[in-house]
N, C-alpha and C positions, 0 to 999 in steps of 0.2 A: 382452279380453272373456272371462268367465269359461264355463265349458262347461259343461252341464246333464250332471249324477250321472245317468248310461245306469240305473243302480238304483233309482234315487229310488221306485219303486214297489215295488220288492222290499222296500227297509229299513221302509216306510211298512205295508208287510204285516207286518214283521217286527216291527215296533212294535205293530202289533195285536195278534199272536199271543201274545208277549210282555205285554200288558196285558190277555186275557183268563187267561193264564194266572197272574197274579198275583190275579185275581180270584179263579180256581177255589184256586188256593193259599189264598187269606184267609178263603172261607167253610168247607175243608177245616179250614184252625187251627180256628174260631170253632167249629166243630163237634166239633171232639178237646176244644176247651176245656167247651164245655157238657155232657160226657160227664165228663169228670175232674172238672167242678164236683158234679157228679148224685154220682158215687161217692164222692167226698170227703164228701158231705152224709150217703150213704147210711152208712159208714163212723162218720162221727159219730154218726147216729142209734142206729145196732149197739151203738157204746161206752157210750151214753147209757142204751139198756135194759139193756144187761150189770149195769149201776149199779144200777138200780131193782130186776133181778131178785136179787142178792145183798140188798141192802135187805127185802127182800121176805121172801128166805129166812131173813134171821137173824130177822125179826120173825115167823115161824113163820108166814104166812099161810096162807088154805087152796089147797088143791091142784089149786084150777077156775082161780085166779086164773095159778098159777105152771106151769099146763099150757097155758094161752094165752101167757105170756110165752116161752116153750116152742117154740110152734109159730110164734109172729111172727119168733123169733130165728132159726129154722129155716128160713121163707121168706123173711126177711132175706139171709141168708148165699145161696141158691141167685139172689136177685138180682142182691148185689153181684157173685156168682163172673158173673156175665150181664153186667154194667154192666162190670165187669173185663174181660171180653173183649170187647166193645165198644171200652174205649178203646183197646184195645190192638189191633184192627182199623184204628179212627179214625187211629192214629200210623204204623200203617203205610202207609195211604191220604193221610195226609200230607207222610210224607218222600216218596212217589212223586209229586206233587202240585207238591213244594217241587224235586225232581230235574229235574220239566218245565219248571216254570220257572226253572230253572240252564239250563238248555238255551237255553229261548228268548233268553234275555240273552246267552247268547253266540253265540248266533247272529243278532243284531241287533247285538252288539257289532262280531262279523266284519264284517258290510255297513260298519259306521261307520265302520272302521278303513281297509278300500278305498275308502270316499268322501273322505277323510281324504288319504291316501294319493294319490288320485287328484286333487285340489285342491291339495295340496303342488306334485306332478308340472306340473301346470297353471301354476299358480303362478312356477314355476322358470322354464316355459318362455317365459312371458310375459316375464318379467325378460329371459329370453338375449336373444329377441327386441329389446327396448327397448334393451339393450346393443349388439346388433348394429347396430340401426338409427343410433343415436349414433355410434357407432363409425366407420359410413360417414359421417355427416354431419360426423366433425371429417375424416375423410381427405378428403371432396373441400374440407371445405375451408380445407384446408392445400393441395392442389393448385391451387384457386383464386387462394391468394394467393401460391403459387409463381408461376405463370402470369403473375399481374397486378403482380409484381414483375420479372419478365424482360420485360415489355411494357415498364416503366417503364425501365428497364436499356436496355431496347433505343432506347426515343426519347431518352434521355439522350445516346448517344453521338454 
């Protein structure tokens, strides 16, 4: 009969903790990632007027139009320098996120490995047991048939 894991509520927490933490891990990504999307957008957008305002310049336009491009590229840049440090918050708060749950895995691994362990053990000793048992039931009975072969020996003579 196999023996109930004394843990079994420990790893089942452990499991938990482990599966919340994989959660808080994926919406910490999903969050780096829509932040690095925003600046990569924003980044394009910046290239995009850089474009339009040299266009702009060589066609000599007037100087209301290219002191607005001016000032957009200007709140541009203190953006992206913002969205830039954002992601760069975001990655950090990520790998911390990703290290917790390094954590809980191996610490749900640990429990497994003793239940593991502790069922091998189990296991083994079942076997001796069933060995043992065996073991006594060929010796009585090879004594049995000693016995009832000197019985027979003995009404022989």
């Amino acid at each position: 009969m196999a023996k109930r894991f004394k843990l079994e509520s420990v790893l089942r927490h452990r499991k938990h903790l482990e599966e919340i933490a994989q959660k808080v891990f994926s919406e910490s990504r999903r969050k780096w990632d829509r932040a690095r999307g925003a600046l990569e957008a924003m980044t394009r957008n910046r290239r995009q007027y850089r474009r339009e305002l040299k266009i702009k310049m060589a066609a000599a336009t007037g100087t209301g139009e290219l002191l607005l491009y001016h000032r957009y590229l200007g709140r541009l840049e203190k953006e992206i320098a913002a969205q830039n440090a954002l992601v760069e918050a975001l990655a950090t708060e990520k790998e911390e996120k990703r290290t917790q749950l390094l954590v809980a895995l191996k610490n749900r691994k640990m429990i497994e490995k003793l239940k593991d362990r502790q069922m091998q053990e189990a296991a083994h000793q079942a076997q001796t047991q069933e060995q043992k048992h065996l073991d006594e039931s060929a010796v009585n009975r090879h004594k049995d048939g000693r016995r009832l072969a000197l019985k027979v020996d003995n009404h022989s003579q």
